[in-house]
N, C-alpha and C positions, 0 to 999 in steps of 0.2 A: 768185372762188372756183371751185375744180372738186375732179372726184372723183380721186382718184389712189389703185391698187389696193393692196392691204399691201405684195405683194413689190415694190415703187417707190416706197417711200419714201425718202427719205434724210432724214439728218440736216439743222438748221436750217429744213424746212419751217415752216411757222405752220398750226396748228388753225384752223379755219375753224367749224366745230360741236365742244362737250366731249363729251368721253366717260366714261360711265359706266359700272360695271359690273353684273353684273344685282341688284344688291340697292341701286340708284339711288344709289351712292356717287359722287361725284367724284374721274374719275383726272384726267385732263386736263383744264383749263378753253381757251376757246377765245383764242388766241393765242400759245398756250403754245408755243415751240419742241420740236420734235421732236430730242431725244439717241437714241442708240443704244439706251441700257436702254429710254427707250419708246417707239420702236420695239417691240423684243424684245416689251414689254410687250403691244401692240395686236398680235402675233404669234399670241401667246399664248393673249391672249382669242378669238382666231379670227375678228375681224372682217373683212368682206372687203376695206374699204379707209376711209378716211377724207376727208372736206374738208378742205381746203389752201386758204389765201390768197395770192394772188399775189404776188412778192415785195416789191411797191410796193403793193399795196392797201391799203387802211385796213380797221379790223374795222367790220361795216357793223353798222349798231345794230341793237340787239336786247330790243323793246319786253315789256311784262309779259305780253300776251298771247302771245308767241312761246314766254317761260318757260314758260306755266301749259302751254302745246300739249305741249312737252320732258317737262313732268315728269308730265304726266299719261300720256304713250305708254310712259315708263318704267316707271310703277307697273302698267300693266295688260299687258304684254306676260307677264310673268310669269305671270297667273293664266291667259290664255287659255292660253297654252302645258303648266301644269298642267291645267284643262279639257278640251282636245280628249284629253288622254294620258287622264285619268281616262276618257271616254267610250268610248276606245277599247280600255277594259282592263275596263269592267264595263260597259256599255250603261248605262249612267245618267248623267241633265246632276245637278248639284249646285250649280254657280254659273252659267250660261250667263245664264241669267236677268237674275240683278244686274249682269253684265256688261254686258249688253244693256243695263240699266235708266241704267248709271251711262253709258256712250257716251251715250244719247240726253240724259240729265240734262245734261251737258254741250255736247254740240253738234249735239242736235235741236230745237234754238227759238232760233237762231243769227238774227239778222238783220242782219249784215254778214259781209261774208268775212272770212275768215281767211287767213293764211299757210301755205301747207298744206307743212309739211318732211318733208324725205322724213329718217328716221331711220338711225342704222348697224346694219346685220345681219353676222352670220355664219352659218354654214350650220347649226349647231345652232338659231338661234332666228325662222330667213328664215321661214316659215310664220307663226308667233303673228304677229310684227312684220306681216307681210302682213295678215293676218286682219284687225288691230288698225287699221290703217288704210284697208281695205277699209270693216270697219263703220263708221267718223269719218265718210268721204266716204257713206256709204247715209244716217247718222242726219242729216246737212246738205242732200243730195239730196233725200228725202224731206219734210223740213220745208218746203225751197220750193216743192216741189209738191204741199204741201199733201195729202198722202196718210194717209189715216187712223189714225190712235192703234195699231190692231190692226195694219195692214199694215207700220207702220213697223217695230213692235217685230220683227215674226216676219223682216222684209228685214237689219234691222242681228243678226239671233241667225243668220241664215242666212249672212251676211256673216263671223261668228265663227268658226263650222262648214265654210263651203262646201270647203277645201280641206286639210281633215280624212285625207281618205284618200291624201294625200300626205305626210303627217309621217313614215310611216316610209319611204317611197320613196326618197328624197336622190336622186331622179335626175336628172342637171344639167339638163336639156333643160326643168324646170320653173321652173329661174333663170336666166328670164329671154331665154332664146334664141329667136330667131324661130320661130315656130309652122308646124308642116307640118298638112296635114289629117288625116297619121297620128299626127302628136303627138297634137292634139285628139280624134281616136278613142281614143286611149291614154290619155287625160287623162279620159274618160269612165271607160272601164272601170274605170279604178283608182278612181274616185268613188264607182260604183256599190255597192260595198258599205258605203261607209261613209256616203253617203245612208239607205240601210236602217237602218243604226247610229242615223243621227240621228233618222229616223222612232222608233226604238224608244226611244230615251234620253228624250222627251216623252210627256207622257201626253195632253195634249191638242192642242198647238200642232204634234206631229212632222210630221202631212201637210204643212200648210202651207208648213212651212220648206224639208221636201224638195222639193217642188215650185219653191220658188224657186231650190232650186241647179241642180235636172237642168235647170229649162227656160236658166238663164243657160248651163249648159254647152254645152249642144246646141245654142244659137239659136249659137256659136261658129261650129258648123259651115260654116255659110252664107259664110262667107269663101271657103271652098273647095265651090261646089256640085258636085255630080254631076250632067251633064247638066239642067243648066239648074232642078232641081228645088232646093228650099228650102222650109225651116220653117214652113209656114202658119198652121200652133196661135196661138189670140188667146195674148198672152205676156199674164202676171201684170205688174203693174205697178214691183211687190220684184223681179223679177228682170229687167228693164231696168236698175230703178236697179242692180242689182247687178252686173252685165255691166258698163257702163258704170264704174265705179267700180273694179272689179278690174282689168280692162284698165288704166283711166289710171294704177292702180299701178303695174302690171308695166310699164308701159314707162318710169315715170320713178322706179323704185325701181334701189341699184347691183345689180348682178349678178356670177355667177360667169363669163361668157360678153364683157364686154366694160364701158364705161362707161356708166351711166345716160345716157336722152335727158331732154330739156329738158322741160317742160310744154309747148311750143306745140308740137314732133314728138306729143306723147300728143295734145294737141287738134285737132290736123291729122290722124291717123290716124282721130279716132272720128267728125270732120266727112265723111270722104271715102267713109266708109261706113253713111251714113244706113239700108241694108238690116238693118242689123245692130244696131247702136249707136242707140238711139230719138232723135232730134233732138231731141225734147221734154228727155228727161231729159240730153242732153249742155248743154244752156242751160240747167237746173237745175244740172248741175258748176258753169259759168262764173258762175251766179247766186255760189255756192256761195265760192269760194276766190279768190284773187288767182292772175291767169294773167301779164298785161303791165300790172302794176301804176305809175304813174308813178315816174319811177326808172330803169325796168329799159333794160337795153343792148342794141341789137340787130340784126342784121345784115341789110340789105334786099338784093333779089332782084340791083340793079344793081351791088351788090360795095360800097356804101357801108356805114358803121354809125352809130346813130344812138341816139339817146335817149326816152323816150319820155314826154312830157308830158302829155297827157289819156287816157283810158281811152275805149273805142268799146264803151258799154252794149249797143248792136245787133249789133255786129259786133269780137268783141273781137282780133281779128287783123289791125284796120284801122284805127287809134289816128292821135293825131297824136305827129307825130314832130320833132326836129329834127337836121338834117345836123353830125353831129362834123366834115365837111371842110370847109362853110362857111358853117354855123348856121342856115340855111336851114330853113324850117318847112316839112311836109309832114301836109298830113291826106290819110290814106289811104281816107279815105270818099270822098272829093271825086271828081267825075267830071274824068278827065284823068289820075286817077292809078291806072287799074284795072290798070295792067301792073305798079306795085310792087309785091312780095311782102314781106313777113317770113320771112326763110328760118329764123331762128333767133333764138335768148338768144345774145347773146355768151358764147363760149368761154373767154373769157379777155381781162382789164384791161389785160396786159401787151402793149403794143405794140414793143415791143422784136423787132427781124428776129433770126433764131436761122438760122444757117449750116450748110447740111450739109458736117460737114467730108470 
């Protein structure tokens, strides 16, 4: 399965995820060969691109809780998207609330992971859909760390909100594309006043939320210091989880800029920057979602690919594995084996050589 963008589609692809439209209709179910009319159709709707199955691959199952994940992001993408609009046309929240309520009702007392799928966007509805999966991964984050009832709620209502003052932006540099320091200073600004928005849309919880957003924004910074100087402020605990979780979006949600990365590029990014990304709360994620779930395929440092057979609760990038070229077992914990890497999820099922002509 990979992402392949609208304008590269062709016909006879296979659906690899269904698509529906925003009033949770089913147009395409998943397997469904791609014709022209839909095509046209997924044109239309403005998605940016779709999952594709590779031409020999099998449709890989697809359990009830993967359903209930599908049609629950469905039904709530919608109200967030009416929400931040209402907020930002009269200063007042109306539903944030029960959105809040209904995320955490669902997957804030979570005690196993989940399949966490990244859904389809187009550029009218990449923010909610953001949002909406921002708050899923705070209400899971937070439940394993055991973080209090109050702070939960105001971290996943903040998660709802945080990227608010970008809805009417559409400025590409916010889907998805690599971050400069002057992005993130830009990324501030335009926040800032709909921080204030959000302070004023509550009547009792507004500090708190805002301060979970500014401080997730600005501890950003720190990627790019100035002279050696960085963010000192003790951070709120909601806005780790929140950084941490919006980030490991934005780098494995599709984009208008290029193909979605994998979950272990998003896990290897937030590991490498423990400055920034709270370590604590990045092993509350991996507590959290399936990363190298047994099953999954994947490409080692020495140009082998391999399969992965047990899960490494400690170290979850250092699994045991077996050799596709000669079955060969490898646990990546084991001392001897500290120079193999996981470089990647495999790309692609299809082992077939492809000829520049």
């Amino acid at each position: 399965m990979h992402f392949v963008r609208t304008e590269d589609l062709k016909t006879g692809m296979r659906l690899a995820r269904p698509v529906y439209n925003k009033k949770s209709i089913l147009l395409f179910d998943r397997n469904s060969l791609l014709s022209l009319q839909a095509i046209e159709s997924i044109r239309n709707f403005g998605l940016i691109g779709v999952y594709v199955l590779e031409p020999a691959e099998p449709l890989p199952p697809l359990t009830q809780e993967d359903l209930e994940f599908e049609r629950f992001q469905i039904q709530a993408v919608s109200a967030i998207e009416e929400e931040q609009d209402r907020i930002l046309k009269t200063r007042k929240q109306n539903r944030t609330q029960s959105i809040a309520d209904m995320v955490i009702r669902n997957y804030g007392h979570l005690d196993e992971k989940i399949n966490f799928y990244q859904n389809l966007r187009s550029r009218e509805d990449y923010f909610s859909r953001h949002s909406l999966n921002v708050a899923i991964l705070c209400a899971m984050i937070t439940h394993v760390m055991n973080i209090r009832r109050e702070e939960q709620y105001h971290t996943v209502c903040a998660a709802i909100l945080h990227d608010m003052g970008k809805v009417k932006k559409h400025d590409d540099v916010y889907y998805g594309a690599p971050y400069t320091r002057e992005d993130m200073l830009r990324n501030c600004e335009t926040q800032e006043e709909a921080y204030g928005i959000i302070e004023e849309a509550f009547a009792t919880d507004g500090s708190g939320i805002r301060r979970i957003c500014q401080q997730a924004a600005r501890k950003q910074l720190d990627l790019f210091p100035e002279d050696g100087e960085k963010n000192r402020y003790k951070m709120l605990a909601g806005a780790n989880v929140l950084l941490v979780a919006n980030r490991y979006d934005e780098i494995t949600a599709m984009t208008l800029q290029g193909t979605a990365q994998s979950e272990v590029k998003a896990l290897q990014e937030l590991l490498e920057h423990p400055e920034v990304y709270d370590p604590e709360t990045v092993r509350a994620l991996i507590r959290s979602i399936n990363i190298l779930p047994p099953g999954a395929s994947v490409e080692l440092s020495t140009g082998e690919k391999a399969l992965v057979l047990n899960e490494n609760e400690e170290s979850v990038l250092r699994p045991t594995v077996v050799s596709f070229r000669d079955n060969s077992i490898l646990n990546l914990s084991l001392p001897g084996n500290e120079d193999i890497q996981i470089v990647d999820v495999m790309k692609t099922m299809d082992n077939r050589y492809i000829f520049n002509k």
